[in-house]
Structure formats: C-alpha cells, structure tokens
FIDREN-90455 format. One record per residue (C-alpha): residue number from 1; residue in three letters; x, y negated, z negated. Coordinates in Angstrom, 3 decimals. Example, Ala and Ser with C-alpha at 12.3 -4.5 7.8 and 13.67 -1.06 7.14 Angstrom:
2
- nr, rest, east, north, up
- 1, Ala, 12.300, 4.500, -7.800
- 2, Ser, 13.670, 1.060, -7.140
This chain:
418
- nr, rest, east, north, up
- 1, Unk, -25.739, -6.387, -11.818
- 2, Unk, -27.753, -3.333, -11.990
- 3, Unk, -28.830, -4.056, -8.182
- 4, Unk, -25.466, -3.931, -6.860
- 5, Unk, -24.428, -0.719, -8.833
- 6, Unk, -27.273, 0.650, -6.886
- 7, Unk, -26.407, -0.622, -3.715
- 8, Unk, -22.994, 0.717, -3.921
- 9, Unk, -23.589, 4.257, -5.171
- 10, Unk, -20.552, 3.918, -6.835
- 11, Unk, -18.750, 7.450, -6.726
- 12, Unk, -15.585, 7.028, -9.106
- 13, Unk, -15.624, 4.453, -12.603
- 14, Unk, -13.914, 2.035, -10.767
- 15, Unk, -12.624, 0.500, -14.353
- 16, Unk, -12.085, -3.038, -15.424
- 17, Unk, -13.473, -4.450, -12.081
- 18, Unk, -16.092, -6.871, -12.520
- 19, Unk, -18.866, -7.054, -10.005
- 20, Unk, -19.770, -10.160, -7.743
- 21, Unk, -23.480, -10.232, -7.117
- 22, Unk, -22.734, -13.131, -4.393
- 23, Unk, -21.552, -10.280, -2.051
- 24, Unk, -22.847, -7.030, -2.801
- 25, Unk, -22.538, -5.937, 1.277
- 26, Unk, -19.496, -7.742, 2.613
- 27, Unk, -16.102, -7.385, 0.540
- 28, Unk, -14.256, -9.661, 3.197
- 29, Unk, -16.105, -13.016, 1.605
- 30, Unk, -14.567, -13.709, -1.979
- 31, Unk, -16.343, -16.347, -3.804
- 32, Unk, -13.892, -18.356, -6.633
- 33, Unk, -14.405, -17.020, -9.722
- 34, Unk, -17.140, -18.325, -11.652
- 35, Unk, -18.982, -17.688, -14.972
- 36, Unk, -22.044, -15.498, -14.872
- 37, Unk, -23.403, -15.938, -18.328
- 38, Unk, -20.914, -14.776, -20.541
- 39, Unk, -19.417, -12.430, -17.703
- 40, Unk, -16.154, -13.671, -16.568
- 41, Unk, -16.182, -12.895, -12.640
- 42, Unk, -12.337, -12.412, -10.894
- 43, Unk, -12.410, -8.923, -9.805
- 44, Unk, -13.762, -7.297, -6.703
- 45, Unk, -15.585, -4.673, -5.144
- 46, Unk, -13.615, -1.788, -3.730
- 47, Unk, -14.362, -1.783, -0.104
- 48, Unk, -12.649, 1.336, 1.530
- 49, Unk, -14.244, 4.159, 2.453
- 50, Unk, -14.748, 8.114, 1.624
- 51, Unk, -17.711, 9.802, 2.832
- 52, Unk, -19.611, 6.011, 2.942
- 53, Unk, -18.705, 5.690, -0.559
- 54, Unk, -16.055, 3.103, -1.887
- 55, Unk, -12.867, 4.233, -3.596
- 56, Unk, -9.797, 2.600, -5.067
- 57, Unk, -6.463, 4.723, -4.518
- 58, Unk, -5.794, 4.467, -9.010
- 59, Unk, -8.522, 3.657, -11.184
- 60, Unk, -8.586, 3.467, -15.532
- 61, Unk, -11.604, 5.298, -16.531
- 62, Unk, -13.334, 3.001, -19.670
- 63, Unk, -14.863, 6.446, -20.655
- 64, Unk, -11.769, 8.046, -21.260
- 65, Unk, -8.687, 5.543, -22.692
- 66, Unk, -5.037, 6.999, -22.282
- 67, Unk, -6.398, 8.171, -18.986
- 68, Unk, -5.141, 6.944, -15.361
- 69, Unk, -6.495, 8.641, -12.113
- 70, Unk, -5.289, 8.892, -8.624
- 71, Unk, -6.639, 10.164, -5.384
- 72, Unk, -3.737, 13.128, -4.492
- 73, Unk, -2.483, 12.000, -1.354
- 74, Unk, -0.574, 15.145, -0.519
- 75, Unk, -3.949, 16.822, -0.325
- 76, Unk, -5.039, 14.555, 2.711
- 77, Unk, -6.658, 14.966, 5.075
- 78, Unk, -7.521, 18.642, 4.589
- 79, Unk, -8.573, 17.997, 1.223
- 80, Unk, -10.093, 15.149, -1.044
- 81, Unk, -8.539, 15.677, -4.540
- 82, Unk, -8.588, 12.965, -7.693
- 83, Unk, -5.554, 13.703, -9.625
- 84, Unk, -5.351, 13.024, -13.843
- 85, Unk, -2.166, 11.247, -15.161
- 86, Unk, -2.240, 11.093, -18.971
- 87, Unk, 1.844, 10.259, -19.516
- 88, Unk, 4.469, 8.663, -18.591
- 89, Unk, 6.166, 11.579, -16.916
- 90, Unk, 2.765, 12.221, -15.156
- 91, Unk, 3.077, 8.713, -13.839
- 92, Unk, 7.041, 9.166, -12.682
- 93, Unk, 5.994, 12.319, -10.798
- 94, Unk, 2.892, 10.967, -8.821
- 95, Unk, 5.123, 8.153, -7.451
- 96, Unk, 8.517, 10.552, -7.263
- 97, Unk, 6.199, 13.191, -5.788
- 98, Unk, 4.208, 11.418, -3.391
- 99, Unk, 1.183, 11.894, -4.754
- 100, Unk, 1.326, 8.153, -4.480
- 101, Unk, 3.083, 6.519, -1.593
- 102, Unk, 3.011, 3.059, -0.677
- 103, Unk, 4.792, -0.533, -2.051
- 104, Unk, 1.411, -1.760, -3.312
- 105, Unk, -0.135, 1.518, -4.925
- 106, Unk, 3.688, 2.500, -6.446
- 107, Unk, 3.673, -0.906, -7.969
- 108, Unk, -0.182, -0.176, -9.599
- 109, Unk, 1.011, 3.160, -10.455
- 110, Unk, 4.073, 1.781, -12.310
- 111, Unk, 1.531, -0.638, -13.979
- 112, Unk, -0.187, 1.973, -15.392
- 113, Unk, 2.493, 4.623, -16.238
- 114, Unk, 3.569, 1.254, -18.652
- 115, Unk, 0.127, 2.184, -20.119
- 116, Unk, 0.706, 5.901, -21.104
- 117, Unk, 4.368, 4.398, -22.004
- 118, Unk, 2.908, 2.120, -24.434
- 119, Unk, 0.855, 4.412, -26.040
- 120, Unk, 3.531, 7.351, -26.076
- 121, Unk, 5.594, 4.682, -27.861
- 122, Unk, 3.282, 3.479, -30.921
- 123, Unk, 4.009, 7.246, -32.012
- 124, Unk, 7.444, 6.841, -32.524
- 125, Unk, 9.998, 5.093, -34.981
- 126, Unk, 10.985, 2.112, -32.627
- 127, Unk, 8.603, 1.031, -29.969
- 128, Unk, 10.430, -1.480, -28.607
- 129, Unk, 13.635, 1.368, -27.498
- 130, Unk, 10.833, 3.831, -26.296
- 131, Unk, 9.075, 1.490, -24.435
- 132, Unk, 12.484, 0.545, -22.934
- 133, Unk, 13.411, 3.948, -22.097
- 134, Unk, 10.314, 4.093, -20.543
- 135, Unk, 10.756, 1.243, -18.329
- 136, Unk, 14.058, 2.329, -16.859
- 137, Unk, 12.927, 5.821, -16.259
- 138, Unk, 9.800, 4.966, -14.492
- 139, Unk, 12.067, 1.949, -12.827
- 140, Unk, 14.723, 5.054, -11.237
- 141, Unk, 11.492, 6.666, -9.341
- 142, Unk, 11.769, 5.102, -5.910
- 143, Unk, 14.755, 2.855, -5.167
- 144, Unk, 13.054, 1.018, -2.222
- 145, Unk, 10.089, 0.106, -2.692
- 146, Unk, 10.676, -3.165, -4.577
- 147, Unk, 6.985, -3.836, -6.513
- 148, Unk, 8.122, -0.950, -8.567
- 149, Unk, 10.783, -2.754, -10.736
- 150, Unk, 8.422, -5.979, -10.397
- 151, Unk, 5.392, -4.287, -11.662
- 152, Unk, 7.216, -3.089, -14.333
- 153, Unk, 9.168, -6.149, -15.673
- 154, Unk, 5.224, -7.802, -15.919
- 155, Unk, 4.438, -5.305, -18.190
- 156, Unk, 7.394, -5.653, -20.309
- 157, Unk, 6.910, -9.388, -20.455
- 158, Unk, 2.817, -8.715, -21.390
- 159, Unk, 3.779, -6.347, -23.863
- 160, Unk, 6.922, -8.838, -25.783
- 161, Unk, 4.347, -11.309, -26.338
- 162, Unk, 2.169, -8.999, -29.030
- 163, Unk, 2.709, -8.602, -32.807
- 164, Unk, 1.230, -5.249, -33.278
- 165, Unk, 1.658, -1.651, -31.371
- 166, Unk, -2.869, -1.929, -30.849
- 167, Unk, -2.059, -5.234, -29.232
- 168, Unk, 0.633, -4.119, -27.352
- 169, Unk, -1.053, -0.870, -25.447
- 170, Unk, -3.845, -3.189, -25.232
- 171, Unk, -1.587, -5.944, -23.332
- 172, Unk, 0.117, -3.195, -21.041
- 173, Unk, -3.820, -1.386, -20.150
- 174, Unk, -5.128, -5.414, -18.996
- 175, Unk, -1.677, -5.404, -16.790
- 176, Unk, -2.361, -2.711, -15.335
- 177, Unk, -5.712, -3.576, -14.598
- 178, Unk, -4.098, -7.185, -13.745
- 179, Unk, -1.593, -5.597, -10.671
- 180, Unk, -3.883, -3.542, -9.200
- 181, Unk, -6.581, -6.073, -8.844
- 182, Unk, -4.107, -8.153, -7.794
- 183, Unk, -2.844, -6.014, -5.302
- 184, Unk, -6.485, -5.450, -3.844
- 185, Unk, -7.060, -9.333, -3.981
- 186, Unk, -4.126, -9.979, -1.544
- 187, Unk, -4.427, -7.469, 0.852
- 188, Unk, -8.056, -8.752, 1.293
- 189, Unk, -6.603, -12.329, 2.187
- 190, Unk, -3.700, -10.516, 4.348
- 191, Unk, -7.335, -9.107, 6.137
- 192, Unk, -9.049, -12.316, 6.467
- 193, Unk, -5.453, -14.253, 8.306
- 194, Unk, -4.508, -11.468, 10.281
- 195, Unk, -7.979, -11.033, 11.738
- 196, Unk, -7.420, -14.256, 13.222
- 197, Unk, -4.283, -12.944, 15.533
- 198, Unk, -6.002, -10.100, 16.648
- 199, Unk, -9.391, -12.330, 17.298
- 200, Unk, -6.835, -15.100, 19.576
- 201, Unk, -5.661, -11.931, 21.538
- 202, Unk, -9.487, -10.718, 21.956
- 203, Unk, -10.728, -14.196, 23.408
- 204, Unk, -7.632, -14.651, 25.388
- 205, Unk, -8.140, -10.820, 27.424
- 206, Unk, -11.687, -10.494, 26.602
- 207, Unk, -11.322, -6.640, 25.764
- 208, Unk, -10.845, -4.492, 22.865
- 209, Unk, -7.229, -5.423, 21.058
- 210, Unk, -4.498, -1.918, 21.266
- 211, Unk, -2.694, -1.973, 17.656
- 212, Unk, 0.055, -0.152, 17.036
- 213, Unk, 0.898, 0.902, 13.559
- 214, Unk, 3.946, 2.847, 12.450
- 215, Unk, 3.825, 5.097, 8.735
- 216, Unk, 1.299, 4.495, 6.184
- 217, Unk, -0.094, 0.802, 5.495
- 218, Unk, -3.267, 0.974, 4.907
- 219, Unk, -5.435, 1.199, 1.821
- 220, Unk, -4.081, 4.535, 0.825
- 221, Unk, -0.775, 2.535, 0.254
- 222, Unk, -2.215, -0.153, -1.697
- 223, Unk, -5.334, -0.359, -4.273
- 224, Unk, -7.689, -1.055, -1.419
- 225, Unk, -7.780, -2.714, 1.892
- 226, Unk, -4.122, -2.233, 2.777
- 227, Unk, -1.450, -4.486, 4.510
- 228, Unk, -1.099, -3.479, 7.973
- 229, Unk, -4.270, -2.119, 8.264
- 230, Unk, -6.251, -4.709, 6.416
- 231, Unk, -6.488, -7.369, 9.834
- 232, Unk, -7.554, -4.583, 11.706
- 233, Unk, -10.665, -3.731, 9.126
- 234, Unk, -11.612, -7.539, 9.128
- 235, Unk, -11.196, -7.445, 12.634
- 236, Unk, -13.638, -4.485, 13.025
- 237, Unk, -16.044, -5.202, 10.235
- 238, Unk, -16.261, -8.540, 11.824
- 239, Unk, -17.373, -7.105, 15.727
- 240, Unk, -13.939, -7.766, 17.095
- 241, Unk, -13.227, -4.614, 19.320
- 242, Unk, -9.912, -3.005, 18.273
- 243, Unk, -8.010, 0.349, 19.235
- 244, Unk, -5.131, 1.765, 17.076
- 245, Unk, -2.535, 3.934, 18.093
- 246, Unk, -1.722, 5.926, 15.244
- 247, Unk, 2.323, 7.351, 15.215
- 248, Unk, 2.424, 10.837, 13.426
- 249, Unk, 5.319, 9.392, 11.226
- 250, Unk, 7.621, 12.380, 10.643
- 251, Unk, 8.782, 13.833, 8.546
- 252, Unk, 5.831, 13.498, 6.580
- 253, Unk, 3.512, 12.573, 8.792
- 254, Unk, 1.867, 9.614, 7.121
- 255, Unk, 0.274, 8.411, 10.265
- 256, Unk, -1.047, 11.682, 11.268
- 257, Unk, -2.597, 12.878, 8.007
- 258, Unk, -3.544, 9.221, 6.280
- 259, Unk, -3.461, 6.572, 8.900
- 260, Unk, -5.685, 8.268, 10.767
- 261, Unk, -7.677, 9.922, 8.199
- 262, Unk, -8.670, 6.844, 6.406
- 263, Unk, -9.767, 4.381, 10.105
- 264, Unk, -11.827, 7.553, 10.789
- 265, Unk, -13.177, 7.112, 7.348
- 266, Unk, -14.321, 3.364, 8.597
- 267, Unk, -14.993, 4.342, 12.114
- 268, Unk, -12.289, 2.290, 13.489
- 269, Unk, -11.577, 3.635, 17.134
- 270, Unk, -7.864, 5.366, 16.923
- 271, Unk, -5.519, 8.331, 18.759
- 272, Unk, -2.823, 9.743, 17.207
- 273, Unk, 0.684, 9.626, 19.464
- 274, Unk, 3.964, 11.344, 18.746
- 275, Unk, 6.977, 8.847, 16.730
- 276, Unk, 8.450, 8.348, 20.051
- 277, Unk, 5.843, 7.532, 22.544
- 278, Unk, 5.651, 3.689, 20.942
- 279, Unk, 8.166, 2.608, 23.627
- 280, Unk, 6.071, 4.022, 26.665
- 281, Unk, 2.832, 2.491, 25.219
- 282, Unk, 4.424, -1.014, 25.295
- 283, Unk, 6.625, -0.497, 28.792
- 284, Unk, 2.526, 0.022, 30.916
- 285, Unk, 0.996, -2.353, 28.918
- 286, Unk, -1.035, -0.824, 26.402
- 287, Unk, 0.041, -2.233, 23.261
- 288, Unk, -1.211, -5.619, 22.162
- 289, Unk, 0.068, -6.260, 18.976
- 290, Unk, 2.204, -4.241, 16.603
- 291, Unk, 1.326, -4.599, 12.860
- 292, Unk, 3.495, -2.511, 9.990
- 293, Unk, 3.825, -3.015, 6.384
- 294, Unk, 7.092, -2.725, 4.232
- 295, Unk, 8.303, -1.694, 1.080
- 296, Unk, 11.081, -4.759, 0.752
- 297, Unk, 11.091, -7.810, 2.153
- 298, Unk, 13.907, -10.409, 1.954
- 299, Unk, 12.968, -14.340, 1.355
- 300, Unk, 14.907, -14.262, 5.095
- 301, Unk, 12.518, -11.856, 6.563
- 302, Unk, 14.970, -9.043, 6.540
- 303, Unk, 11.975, -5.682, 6.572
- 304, Unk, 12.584, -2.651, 5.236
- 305, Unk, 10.200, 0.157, 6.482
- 306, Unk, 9.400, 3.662, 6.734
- 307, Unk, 12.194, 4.754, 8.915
- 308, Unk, 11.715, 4.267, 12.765
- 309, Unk, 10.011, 1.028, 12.145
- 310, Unk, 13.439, -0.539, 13.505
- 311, Unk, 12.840, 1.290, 16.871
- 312, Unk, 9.394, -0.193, 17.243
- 313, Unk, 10.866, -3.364, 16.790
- 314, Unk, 13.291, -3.029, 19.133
- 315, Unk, 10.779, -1.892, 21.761
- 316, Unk, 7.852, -4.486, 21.204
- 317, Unk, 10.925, -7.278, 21.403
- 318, Unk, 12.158, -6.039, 24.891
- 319, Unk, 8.838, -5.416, 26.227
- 320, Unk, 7.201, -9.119, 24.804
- 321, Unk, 5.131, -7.908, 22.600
- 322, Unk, 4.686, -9.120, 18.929
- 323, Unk, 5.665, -7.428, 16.069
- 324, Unk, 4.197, -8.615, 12.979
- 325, Unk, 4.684, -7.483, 9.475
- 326, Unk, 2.048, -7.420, 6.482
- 327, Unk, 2.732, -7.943, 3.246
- 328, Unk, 2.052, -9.271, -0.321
- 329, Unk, 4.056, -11.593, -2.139
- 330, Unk, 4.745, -8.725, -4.857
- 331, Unk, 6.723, -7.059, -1.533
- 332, Unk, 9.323, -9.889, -1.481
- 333, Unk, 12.896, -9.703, -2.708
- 334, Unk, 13.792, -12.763, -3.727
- 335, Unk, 17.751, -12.303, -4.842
- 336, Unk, 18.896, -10.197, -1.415
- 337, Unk, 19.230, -12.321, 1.388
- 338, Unk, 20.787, -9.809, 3.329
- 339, Unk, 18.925, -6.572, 3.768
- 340, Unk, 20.458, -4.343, 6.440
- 341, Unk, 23.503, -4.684, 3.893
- 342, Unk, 21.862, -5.237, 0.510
- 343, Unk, 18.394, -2.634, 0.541
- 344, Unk, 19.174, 0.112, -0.570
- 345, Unk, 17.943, 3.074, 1.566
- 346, Unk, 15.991, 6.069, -0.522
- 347, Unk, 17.637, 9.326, 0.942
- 348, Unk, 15.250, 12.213, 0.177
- 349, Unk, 15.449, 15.860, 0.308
- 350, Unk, 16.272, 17.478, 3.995
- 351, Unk, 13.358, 20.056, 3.214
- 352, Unk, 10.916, 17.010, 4.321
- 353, Unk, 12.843, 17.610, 7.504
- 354, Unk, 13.015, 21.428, 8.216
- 355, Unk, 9.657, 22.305, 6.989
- 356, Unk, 5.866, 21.086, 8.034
- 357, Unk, 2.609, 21.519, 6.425
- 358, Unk, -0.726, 22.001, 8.042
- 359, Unk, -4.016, 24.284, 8.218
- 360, Unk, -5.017, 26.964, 10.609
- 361, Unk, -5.834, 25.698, 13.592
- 362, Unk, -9.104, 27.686, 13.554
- 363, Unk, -9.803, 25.024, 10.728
- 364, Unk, -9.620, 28.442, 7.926
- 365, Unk, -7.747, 28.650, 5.561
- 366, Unk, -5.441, 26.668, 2.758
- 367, Unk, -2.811, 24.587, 3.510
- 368, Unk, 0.498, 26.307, 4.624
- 369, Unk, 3.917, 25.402, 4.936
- 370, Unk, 6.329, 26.699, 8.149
- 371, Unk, 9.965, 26.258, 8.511
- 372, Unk, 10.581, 24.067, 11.859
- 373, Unk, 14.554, 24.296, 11.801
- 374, Unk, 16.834, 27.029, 12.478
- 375, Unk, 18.225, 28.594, 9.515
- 376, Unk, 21.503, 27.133, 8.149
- 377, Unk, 21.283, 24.088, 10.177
- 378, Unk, 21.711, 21.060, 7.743
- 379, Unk, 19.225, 18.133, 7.612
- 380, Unk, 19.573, 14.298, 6.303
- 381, Unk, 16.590, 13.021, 5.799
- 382, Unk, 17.003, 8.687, 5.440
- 383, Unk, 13.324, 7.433, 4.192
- 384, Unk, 13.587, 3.648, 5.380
- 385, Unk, 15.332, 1.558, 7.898
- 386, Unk, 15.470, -2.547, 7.919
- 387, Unk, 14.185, -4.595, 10.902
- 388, Unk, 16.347, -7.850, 11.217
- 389, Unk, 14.570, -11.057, 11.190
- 390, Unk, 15.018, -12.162, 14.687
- 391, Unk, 12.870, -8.920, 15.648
- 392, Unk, 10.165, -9.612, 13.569
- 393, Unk, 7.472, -12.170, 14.918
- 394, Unk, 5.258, -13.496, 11.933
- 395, Unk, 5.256, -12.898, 8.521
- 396, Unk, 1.237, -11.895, 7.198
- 397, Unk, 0.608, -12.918, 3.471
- 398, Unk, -1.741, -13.743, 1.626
- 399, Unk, -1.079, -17.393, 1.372
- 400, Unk, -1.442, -16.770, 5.370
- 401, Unk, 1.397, -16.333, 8.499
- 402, Unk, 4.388, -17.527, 8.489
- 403, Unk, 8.036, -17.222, 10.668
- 404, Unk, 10.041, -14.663, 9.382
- 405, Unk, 13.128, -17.039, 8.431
- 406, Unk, 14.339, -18.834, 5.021
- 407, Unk, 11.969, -21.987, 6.123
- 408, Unk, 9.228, -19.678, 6.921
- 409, Unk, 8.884, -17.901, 3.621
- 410, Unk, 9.908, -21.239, 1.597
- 411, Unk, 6.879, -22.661, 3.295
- 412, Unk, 4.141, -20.299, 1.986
- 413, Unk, 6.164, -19.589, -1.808
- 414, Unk, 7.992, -22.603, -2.349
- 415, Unk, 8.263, -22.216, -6.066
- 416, Unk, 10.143, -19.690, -5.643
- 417, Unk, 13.365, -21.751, -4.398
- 418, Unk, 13.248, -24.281, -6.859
C-alpha cells in the first residue's frame, strides 16, 4: 500500500478511496473487488490529471469531518483553486454557482451537501423535518440535471434506515462517498466501450480519429474520467491516435476554458473552434465521430444537453456522421418518455450572455469581466436543449452501447421496466 502512495504522489486526501495494488500505473484495468487482508478493496484510483498529479473534482478529507472540498471551476483555466464547503448552503451555492457544473459531479456534490445536511440537522429539535428541508432546498438548485434529485433521494433512503442522529450523519458521509465512487466507476467503463468505436474508426482509415465534443463532459463534470471525454482518454492512453475539436461553448465557455484545459492536462492533441464552425468541420470531412454527454436522458433516448448540442446533431445527421452520447445510468430519466416536451429547460440569468470573462492577453493580470452587448439590449439566456432520438446514434453506458430507443435502453437496464 505504502508503494503505491509513493508512486502516485498523491496531491489532495483523496478520502474514502481504497487503493488497488493490482494497478498502481494503469486506472483503465479494474480488477473485481477482492479482500486484501482485512482491507475491503472496491474503490479506485483517481486517474485525471493536474500538473502530472491525480485529482478528483470533490473529495471528503478523513482529517477534517464536516468538511467537503471542490476544485473551483470558475477559476479555470487561469487559475487552480480547491474550494471548502462546510454547509449545506455552501453545497447549494457550488452547484447553483457553478463552482460545480456537470450531471455527474452535481449529483456527488448533492451527495455530500446531504452530509453537512445531516450534521446541521442532529443540532436541532426534529431531524427528520430539517433533514427534509434540506433535501428539497438542495433538490431546487439545478432543474435539469437529473442525478441531482437521484443523488439525493439515496441519501434520504441511507439515512431512514438508522436509529440514532451518529448513525445517521454516518450513513449520509458513506453515501456520499458511495455516489461519487460510483460515478468515477462508470465513467471508467463508459472509457473502456467507447474506446472501442473510436479504435473500429482508427483501423478502418488508418489515421488519427477527429472528435468533436460540444460543452463540458469530461472529468471536470464528473468525479473523474468523464462521459464524453472518457473513450477518448482510453483511446489515447491506449496508443490510439485521436484529435478533438474543442467548441468554445458560449455563453460560458465550458469548452474553451475546461474542455480544453483538462485534454491539455493529459496531452491529448486538441484546437479550440468557435460554437458554430461544427457544421463546416463535418460538411469537408474532418469530423469522425461526435461524442457529448447530457444532463437528462429519457429511457427513449430523448438527450438533453448544454444548449447547441441539438445543432450538432442536426449537422453530424445530414452530413453521415455519428453522433453518440455518453452517459451513466444515474443520467437516465426513467418516468419522462417524452423529453423535448417533458425536460424541463434551466433558464439562467441573461448576464451569462452580455458579459465575458478572461485575462490580459499579455497573460498579466487577474481575471476581468467586459460587457459584450450593447447597453439596454435584453438577453435570454436558455441553458439546455434536447436532441430527439432519431438524431442520436448509440447510447455509451457503462453496461456498454446501445440504440438510443425504448428496446435499446431496456436492453442494457432491464430491471428497470419490470
């Protein structure tokens, strides 16, 4: 154990996860869990990247209990910032905020802001209404982004199951600990099947494989690995030659300052394009594959997406190309069977619209702010759009690929029809 501390320099306490010595060097293998003495082994190694060292986005420090960290992802790319979260209103304003962003990481963040709830609750009268209250509040963040609600309702069900308030906080902390591992675990095994699409296409041409990603998937979404992003790590950790074109993502730029921030972390070969150059890209040819995550998913394959995913759809269907869409199981709705109709669509403030962020192009200098609109002119600013099935080629799980249909999904989950 000691050995593979070493040989991971290990930057952040990474709590709760326990160590595999079968694979100190290669994250992408995952051994079943086994017993190692008295050492129960089901939780991984982080394998994402900052400086060469590994990171999770949300970690629970064992040093410091009633503690939850985040990186800040506002701070990206000009800055690496980890961010403290000690209540339950700390925990409502990460995800509200953006400090967190993503289906996976706001579900692990909701995990754990049912953590601080717990504990904020043993200190009053009736635990069970403050833990409720909670809940709901935490629950009213983010009305897309469907692993919110999910991760929540787990804790709820962890914590009804305990007698006392100590067992209780303890339930809610192993949840927590529970999703995000979870979360990681899946994305890995989205990794290892979609690898095997963009490996077909690289035997088939016999050159390097053009992705094209639209927002935010990647690990910085997630706990680790990501969903969009994580075939295309497999892919190059495994010597498959790939290319991403990165889409800047407005209004807030997702793609620009995270995409692309975190494959240059892992030297994955990228360029960033403007939102609307996607179409062009496929038109001569140079887009292989497009891969996207999404923050709902129907069980009929209905996507809902950072807005302008729909438009990429659109494009990669007329011009042949697939369009595939990552996801974990935690991402699926299973009650809407509609989603253009039944998703609702988060509509944030126009502000994300009129005014941009960035540094000094001399590379001097804090992070500024500049108003890109003229004054008085109104903006709406619609956070997510929904990609019909019938433009959406596979499904990517981590029970593997399916057909983005009814049958497709009852295939892979089929406990969840009965």
């Amino acid at each position: 154990m000691d050995r593979l501390l070493d040989c991971l320099n290990w930057p952040v306490p990474v709590s709760g996860i326990r160590k595999n010595p079968s694979y100190p060097c290669n994250p992408w293998l995952n051994p079943e869990p086994r017993e190692a003495g008295r050492l129960r082994i089901t939780r991984y190694i982080p394998a994402m990247l900052v400086d060469g060292k590994p990171y999770r986005t949300i970690w629970l420090p064992d040093s410091d209990p009633g503690l939850v960290q985040i990186i800040d992802q506002r701070k990206l790319p000009f800055a690496f910032k980890i961010a403290d979260l000690r209540t339950t209103d700390d925990a409502a304003r990460a995800i509200v905020e953006m400090q967190v962003r993503g289906a996976g990481l706001i579900g692990a963040t909701a995990a754990a802001g049912m953590y601080l709830a717990a504990i904020e609750a043993t200190t009053e009268s009736d635990f069970e209404a403050a833990i409720q209250k909670r809940a709901e509040f935490l629950c009213e963040q983010r009305p897309t982004a469907v692993n919110l609600r999910w991760a929540v309702e787990r804790s709820i069900a962890a914590i009804s199951e305990c007698e006392s308030n100590e067992e209780k906080v303890a339930a809610a902390r192993e949840m927590a600990q529970t999703v995000a591992d979870e979360d990681a675990d899946f994305c890995r095994r989205i990794g290892q099947h979609g690898m095997e699409l963009i490996r077909e296409i690289h035997e088939k041409t016999g050159k390097p494989v053009n992705i094209l990603t639209h927002c935010n998937a990647g690990w910085l979404a997630f706990v680790d690995y990501g969903s969009a992003t994580a075939p295309i790590y497999a892919a190059h950790d495994a010597g498959i030659p790939v290319h991403v074109w990165v889409d800047e993502t407005r209004p807030r730029n997702q793609g620009a300052r995270l995409t692309a921030w975190e494959l240059g972390q892992h030297g994955v070969p990228h360029t960033v394009v403007a939102d609307n150059v996607g179409g062009h890209l496929m038109q001569h040819g140079m887009v292989d594959l497009v891969i996207t995550g999404t923050d709902r998913t129907t069980f009929t394959g209905d996507v809902a997406n950072k807005i302008g995913t729909y438009l990429k759809a659109l494009a990669a269907n007329d011009n042949g190309v697939p369009f595939c869409v990552a996801l974990p199981s935690s991402t699926f709705d299973w009650e809407i069977s509609d989603g253009v109709n039944g998703i609702p669509i988060e509509q944030r403030g126009g502000d994300e619209v009129t005014v941009m962020s960035g540094v000094p192009v001399d590379g001097g200098g804090p992070e500024q702010e500049f108003q890109i609109v003229a004054e008085g002119s109104p903006a709406a600013n619609f956070a997510f759009d929904v990609t019909p099935s019938r433009l959406v080629s596979k499904l990517i799980t981590e029970r593997g690929i399916c057909d983005a249909s009814e049958n497709g999904v009852h295939g892979l989950f089929p406990e969840k029809f009965s």
